[in-house]
C-alpha positions as CSV (number, residue, x, y, z in Angstrom):
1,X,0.0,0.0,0.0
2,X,2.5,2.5,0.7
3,X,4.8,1.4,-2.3
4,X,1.3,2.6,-4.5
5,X,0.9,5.7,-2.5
6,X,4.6,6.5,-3.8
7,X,4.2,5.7,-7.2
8,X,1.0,7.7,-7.2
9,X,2.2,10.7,-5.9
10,X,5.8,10.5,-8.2
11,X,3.7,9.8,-11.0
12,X,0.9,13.2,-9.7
13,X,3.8,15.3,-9.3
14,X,5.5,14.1,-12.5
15,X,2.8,15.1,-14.5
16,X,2.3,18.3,-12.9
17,X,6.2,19.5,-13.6
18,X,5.6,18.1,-17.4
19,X,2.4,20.6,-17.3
20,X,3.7,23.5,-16.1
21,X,7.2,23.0,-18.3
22,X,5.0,22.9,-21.7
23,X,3.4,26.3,-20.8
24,X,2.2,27.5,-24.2
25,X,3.7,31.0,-24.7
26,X,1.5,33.0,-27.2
27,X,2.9,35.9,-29.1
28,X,0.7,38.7,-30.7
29,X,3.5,38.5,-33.7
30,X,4.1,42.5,-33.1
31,X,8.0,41.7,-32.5
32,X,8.9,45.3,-33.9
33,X,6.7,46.9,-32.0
34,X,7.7,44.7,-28.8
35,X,11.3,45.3,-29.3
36,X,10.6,49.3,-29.9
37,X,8.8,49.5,-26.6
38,X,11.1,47.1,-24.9
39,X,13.5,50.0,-25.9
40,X,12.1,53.3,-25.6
41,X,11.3,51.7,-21.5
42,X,14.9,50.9,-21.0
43,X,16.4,53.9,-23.0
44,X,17.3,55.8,-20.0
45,X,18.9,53.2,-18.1
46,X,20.7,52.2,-20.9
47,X,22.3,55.6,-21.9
48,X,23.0,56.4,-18.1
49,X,24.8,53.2,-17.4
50,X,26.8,53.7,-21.3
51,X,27.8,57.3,-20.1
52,X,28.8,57.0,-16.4
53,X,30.3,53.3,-17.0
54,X,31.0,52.1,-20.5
55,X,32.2,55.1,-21.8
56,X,34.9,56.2,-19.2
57,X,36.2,52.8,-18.5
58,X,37.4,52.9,-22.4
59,X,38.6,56.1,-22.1
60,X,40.7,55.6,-19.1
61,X,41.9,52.5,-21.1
62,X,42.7,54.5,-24.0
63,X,44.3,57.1,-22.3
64,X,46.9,54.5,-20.6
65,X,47.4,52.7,-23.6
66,X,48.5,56.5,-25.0
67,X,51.0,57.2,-22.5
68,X,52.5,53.7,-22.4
69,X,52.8,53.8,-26.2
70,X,54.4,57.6,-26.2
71,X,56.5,56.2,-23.9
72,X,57.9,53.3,-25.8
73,X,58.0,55.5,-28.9
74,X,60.3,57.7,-26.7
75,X,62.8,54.4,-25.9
76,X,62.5,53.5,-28.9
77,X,63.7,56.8,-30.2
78,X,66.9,57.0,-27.8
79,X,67.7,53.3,-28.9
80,X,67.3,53.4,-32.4
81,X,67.1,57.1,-33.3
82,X,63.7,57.0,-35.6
83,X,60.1,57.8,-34.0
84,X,57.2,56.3,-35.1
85,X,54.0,58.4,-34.9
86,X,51.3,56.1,-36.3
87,X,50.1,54.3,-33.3
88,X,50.1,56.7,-31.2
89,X,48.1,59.2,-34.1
90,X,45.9,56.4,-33.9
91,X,45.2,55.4,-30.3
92,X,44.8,59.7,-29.6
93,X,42.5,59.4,-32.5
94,X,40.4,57.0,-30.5
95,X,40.3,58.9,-27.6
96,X,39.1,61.5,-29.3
97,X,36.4,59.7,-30.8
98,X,35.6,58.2,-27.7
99,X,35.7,60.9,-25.5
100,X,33.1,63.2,-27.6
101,X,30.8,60.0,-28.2
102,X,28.7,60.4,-25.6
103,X,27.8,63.7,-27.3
104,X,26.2,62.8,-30.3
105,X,25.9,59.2,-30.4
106,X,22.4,58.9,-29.1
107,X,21.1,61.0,-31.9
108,X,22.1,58.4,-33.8
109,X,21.1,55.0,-32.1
C-alpha cells in the first residue's frame, strides 16, 4: 500500500512538472513593436549606465594605452634614433572619438 501511495504521488507530481514545463507562450506576432517599446522603457537606463560606466572605462583604457605607447616610442627613439607616430596618431584618434561620443551618439542610435 505504501509502495502505490509513492508511485502515485511520483507519478501526480510528475505530471504536474511536465504541465507547467509545456506552458504555451502566445505571441501577438508585433515583434517590432515589442522590441521598440522594450526599448524606448529601458532607453534611460541604458544611456546612463553607457555614459557613467561604458564610456569612461574605455577612455581611461585609451588614455593608458596613450602614455604607455608615447613612452615606448620615446625608448624606442633614444635606442634606435627613428620615432614612429602612427600608433600613437591612432590610439589619440580613439580617444578623441571616444571621448566626444557620448555627445552625439544617441542621436544616432
Amino acid at each position: 500500500m505504501r509502495s502505490k501511495k509513492k508511485i502515485i504521488a511520483a507519478a501526480v507530481s510528475a505530471f504536474c512538472f511536465v504541465q507547467m514545463m509545456s506552458i504555451t507562450a502566445y505571441a501577438s506576432g508585433d515583434v517590432a513593436g515589442a522590441v521598440t517599446s522594450t526599448w524606448t522603457t529601458a532607453r534611460a537606463q541604458v544611456v546612463s549606465v553607457v555614459n557613467n560606466v561604458v564610456f569612461p572605462v574605455i577612455d581611461v583604457i585609451l588614455a593608458v594605452l596613450l602614455f604607455v605607447k608615447i613612452t615606448l616610442a620615446y625608448l624606442d627613439y633614444r635606442k634606435h634614433g627613428q620615432l614612429e607616430w602612427t600608433p600613437i596618431a591612432i590610439i589619440f584618434g580613439c580617444l578623441i572619438f571616444s571621448l566626444t561620443c557620448p555627445l552625439y551618439i544617441w542621436s544616432i542610435i
